[in-house]
C-alpha positions as CSV (number, residue, x, y, z in Angstrom):
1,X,121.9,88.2,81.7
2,X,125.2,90.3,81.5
3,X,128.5,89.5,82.3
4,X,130.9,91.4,83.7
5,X,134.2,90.6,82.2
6,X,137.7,90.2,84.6
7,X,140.7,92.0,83.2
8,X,141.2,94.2,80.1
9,X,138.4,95.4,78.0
10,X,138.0,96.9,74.8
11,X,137.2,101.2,75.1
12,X,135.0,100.9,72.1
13,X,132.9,97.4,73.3
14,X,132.2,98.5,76.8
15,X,129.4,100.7,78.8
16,X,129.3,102.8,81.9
17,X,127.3,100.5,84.5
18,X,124.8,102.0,85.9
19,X,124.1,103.7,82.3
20,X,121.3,103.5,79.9
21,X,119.5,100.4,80.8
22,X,120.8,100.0,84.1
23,X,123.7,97.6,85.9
24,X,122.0,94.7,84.7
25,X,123.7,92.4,87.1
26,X,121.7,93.6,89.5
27,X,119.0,91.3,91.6
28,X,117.1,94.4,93.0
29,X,114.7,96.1,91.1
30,X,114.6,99.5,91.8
31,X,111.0,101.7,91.9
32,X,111.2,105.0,90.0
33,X,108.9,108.1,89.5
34,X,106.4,106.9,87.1
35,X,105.4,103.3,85.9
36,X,107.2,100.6,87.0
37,X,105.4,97.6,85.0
38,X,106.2,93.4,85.7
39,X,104.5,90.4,87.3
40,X,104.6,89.3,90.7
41,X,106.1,85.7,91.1
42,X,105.9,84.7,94.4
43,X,104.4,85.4,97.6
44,X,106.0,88.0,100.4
45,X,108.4,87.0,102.3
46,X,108.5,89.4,105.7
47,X,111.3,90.8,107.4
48,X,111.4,93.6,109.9
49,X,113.9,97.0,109.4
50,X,114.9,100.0,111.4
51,X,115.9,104.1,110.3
52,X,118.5,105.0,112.4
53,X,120.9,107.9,112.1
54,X,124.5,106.5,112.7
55,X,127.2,107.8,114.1
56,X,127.9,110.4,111.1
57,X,124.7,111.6,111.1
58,X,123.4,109.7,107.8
59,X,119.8,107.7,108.2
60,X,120.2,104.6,107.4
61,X,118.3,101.3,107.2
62,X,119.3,98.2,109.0
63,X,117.7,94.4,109.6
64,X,116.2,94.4,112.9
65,X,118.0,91.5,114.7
66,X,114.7,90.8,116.9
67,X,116.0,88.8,119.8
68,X,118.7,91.1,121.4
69,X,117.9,93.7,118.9
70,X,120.4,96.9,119.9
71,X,118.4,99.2,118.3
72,X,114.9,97.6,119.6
73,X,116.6,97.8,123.4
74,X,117.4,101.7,122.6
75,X,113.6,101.8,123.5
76,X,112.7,105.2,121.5
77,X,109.9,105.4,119.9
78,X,111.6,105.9,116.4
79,X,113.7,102.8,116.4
80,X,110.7,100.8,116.5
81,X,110.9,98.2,114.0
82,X,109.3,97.9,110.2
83,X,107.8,95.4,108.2
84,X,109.4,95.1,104.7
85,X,108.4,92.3,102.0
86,X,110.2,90.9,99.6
87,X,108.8,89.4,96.5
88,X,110.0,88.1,92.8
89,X,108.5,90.1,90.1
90,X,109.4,90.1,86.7
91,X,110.5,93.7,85.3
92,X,108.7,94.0,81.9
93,X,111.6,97.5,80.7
94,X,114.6,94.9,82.4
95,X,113.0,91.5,80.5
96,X,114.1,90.1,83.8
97,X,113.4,88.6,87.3
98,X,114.6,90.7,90.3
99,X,114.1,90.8,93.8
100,X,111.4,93.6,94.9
101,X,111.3,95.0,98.5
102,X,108.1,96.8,99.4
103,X,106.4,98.7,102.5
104,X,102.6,98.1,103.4
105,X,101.6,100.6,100.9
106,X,102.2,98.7,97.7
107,X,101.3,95.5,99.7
108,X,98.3,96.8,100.5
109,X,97.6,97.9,96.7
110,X,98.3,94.0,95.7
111,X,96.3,92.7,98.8
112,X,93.1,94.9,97.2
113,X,93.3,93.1,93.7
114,X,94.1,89.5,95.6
115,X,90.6,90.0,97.3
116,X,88.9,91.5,94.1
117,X,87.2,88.6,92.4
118,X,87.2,90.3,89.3
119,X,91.4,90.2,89.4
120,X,92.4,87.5,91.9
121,X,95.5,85.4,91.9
122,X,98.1,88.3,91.7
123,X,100.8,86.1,89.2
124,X,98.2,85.8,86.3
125,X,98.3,89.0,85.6
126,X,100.9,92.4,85.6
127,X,100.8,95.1,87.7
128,X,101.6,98.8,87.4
129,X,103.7,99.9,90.6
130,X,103.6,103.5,90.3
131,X,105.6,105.8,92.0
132,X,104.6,109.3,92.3
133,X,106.4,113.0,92.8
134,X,108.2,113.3,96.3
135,X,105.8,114.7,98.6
136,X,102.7,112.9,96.7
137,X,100.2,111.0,99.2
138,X,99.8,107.8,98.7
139,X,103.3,107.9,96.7
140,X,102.5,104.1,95.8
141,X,99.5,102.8,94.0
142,X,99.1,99.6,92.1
143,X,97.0,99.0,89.2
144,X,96.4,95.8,87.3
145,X,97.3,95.6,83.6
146,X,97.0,92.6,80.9
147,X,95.9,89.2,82.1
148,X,97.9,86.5,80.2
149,X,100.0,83.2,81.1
150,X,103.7,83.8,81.4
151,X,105.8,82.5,77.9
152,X,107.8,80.0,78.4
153,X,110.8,82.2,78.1
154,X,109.5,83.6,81.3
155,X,109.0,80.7,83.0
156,X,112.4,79.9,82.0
157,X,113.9,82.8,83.4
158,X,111.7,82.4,87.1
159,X,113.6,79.2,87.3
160,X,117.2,79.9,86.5
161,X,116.3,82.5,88.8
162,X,115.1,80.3,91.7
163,X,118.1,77.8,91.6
164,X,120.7,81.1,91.8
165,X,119.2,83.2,94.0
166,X,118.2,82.3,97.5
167,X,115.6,84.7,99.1
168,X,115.4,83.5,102.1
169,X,119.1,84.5,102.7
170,X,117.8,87.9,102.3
171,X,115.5,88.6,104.7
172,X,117.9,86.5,107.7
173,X,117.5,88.4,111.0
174,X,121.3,90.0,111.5
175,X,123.2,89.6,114.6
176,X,123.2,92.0,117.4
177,X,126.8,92.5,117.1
178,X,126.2,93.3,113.2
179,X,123.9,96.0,113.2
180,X,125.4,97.4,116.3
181,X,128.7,97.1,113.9
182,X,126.8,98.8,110.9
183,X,125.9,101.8,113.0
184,X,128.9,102.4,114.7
185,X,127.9,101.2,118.2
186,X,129.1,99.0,120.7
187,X,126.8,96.5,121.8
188,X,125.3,97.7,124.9
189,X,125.5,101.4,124.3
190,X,122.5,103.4,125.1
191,X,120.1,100.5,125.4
192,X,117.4,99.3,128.2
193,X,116.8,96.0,129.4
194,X,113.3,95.4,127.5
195,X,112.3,92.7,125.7
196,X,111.9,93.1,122.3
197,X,110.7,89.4,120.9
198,X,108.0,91.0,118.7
199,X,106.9,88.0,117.5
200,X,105.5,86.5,120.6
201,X,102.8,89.7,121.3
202,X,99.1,89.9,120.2
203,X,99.8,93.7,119.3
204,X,98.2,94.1,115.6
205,X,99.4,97.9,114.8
206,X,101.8,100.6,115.5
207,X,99.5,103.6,114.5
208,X,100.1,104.2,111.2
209,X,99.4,101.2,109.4
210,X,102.6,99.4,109.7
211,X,102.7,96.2,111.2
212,X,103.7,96.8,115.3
213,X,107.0,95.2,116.6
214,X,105.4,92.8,118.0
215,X,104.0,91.7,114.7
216,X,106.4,92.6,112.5
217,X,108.2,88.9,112.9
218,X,105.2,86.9,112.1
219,X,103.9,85.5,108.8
220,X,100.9,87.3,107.2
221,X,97.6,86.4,108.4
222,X,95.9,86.0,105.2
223,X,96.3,83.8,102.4
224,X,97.8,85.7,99.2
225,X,96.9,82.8,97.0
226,X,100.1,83.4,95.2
227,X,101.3,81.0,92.5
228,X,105.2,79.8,93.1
């Protein structure tokens, strides 16, 4: 892993970050156009999002807070919440384990090969995440590739991994008074008295194939028969 160094450094030793390979102290893995190629290493791990234009007219995404949710009491139909996964996934071009956050889309393309018997368990084998051209429907698809164990540097790296990086602390419902603080409002600003405990409704779907609000908070329903 790189190291970022504190204090002077040396014009002719260092790199731009974000350059060539990337800011490599990053723990997000970041899809782009074309093949994005690694191994999933755990299973999902479900939180629920909102788009919302702030207050300087930029869209922006924000944890949904669920219980006292200010953008959930808004009541429009746009601020309804979305489900969002996270997973582990080892990024063959980064040699690396990173954090992955994906919509149903890709979810769905892994849930298809979980079910397959001729793939299976999803982490004994990689996948290609593809990413297609803005404007391309579906812009996700996800195809298997080589089936082989992981090395033992790999399985080295999932566990330095594991005991540095906590990813439940990522997908933590924020506060009400933190998203309202994130998008510029004060609590109780353009809201409705509704209640917005998603989690405790037997509403399935939202319309177009993202889990409802009322769903969004739960577990999946299916067993991924993911390796940890």
């Amino acid at each position: 892993m790189a190291q970022i160094t504190v204090g002077e450094v040396d014009w002719n030793s260092m790199d731009v970050p974000g350059e060539g390979r990337g800011d490599r102290v990053s723990d997000f893995m970041q899809l782009k156009q074309g093949d994005n190629k690694g191994r999933v290493l755990s299973n999902p791990q479900q939180f629920a999002v909102h788009w919302v234009v702030d207050e300087t007219g930029k869209k922006r995404k924000v944890g949904c807070a669920a219980i006292g949710c200010p953008v959930c009491q808004r009541g429009q139909d746009t601020d309804k919440p979305q489900a969002r996964w996270l997973i582990k996934f080892y990024n063959r071009e980064e040699a690396r384990v990173q954090l992955l956050e994906i919509s149903s889309q890709i979810l769905k393309g892994v849930l298809n090969l979980v079910k397959d018997p001729d793939w299976g368990s999803v982490t004994e084998y990689d996948v290609n995440v593809k990413r297609g051209a803005p404007g391309t429907q579906p812009l996700y698809s996800v195809i298997p590739g080589r089936r082989a164990p992981l090395t033992a540097d790999e399985k080295q790296a999932l566990a330095a991994f594991n005991e540095r990086v906590k990813i439940e602390k990522f997908i933590e419902a924020p506060t009400p008074a933190v998203v309202a603080e994130k998008l510029g409002w004060a609590l109780g600003e353009n809201t409705k008295t509704v209640t917005n405990d998603f989690r405790s409704s037997s509403r399935t779907s939202n319309g177009n194939g993202s889990p409802s609000p009322q769903t969004a908070g739960k577990k999946p329903n299916i067993d991924f028969d993911f390796d940890q």
